[in-house]
C-alpha positions as CSV (number, residue, x, y, z in Angstrom):
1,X,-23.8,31.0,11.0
2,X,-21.4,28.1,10.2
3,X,-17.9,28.7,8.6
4,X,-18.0,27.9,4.5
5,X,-16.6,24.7,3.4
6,X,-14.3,25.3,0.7
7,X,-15.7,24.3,-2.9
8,X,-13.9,20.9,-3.7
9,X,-11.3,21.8,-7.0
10,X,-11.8,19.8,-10.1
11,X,-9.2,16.9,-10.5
12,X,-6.5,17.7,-13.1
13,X,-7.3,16.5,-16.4
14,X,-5.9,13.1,-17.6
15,X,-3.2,13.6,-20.7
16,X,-4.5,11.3,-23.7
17,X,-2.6,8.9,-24.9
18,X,-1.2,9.6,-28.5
19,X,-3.9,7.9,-31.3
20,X,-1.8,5.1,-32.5
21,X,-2.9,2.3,-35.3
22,X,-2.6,-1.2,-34.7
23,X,-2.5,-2.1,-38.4
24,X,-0.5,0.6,-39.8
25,X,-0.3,1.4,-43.4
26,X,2.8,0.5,-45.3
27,X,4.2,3.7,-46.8
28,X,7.3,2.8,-49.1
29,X,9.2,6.4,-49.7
30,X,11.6,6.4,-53.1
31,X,13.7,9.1,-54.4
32,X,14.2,9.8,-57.5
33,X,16.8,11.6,-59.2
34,X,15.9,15.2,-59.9
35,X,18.1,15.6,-63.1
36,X,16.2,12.8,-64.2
37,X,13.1,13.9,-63.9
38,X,12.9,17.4,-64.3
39,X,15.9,17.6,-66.6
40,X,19.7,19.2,-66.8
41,X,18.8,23.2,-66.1
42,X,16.3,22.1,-62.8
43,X,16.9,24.0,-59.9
44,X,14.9,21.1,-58.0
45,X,16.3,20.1,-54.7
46,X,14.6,16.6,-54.4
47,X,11.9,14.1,-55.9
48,X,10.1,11.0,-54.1
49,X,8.0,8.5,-55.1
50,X,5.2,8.0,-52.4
51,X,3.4,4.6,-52.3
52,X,0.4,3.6,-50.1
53,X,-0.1,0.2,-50.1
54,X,-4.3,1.5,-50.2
55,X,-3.8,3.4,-53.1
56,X,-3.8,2.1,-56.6
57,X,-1.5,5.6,-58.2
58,X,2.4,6.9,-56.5
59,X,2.3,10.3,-55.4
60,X,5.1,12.1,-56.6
61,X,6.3,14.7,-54.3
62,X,8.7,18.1,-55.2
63,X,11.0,20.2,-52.9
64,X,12.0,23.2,-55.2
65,X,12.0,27.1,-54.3
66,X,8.1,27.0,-53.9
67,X,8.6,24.6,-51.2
68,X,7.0,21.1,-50.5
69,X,4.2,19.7,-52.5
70,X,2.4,16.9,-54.6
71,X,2.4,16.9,-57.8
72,X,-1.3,16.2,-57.9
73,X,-2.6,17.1,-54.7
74,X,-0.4,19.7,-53.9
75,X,0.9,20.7,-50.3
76,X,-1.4,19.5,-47.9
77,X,-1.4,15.9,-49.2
78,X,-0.2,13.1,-47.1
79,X,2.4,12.1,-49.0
80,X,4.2,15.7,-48.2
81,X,4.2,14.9,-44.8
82,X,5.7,11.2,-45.2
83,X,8.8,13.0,-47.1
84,X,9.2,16.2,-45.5
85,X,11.7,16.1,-42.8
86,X,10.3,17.4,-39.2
87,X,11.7,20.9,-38.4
């Protein structure tokens, strides 16, 4: 009986490239003054105004003791991310 080849290994996989947009949407980031907005007494640590140039209405986005979040949409929303610093 004839020796067993050895089975031939799978290539390695190839690494994808990052997903990256050729027209990119324009995101314009504003902070606000949290005094200001939530008044004298707030124990609020920061306020932006979020702006897509896609969307008609500014997201308005908190960073107080409950953590990160939209006004309307609360923390999941995009705008959260454009604002929140990477830890």
């Amino acid at each position: 009986m004839p020796p067993r080849r050895p089975r031939p290994t799978a290539p390695p996989p190839i690494p994808t490239p990052p997903q990256t947009e050729l027209f990119p949407e324009a995101v314009l980031v504003e902070p606000l003054d949290a005094r200001r907005v939530g008044g004298e007494r707030t124990r609020v640590r920061g306020v932006w105004r979020v702006r897509y140039e896609s969307e008609r209405a500014p997201h308005r986005v908190w960073h107080d003791r409950h953590g990160w979040y939209c006004e309307e949409h609360g923390p999941r929303c995009r705008a959260v991310t454009a604002v929140r610093p990477e830890d």
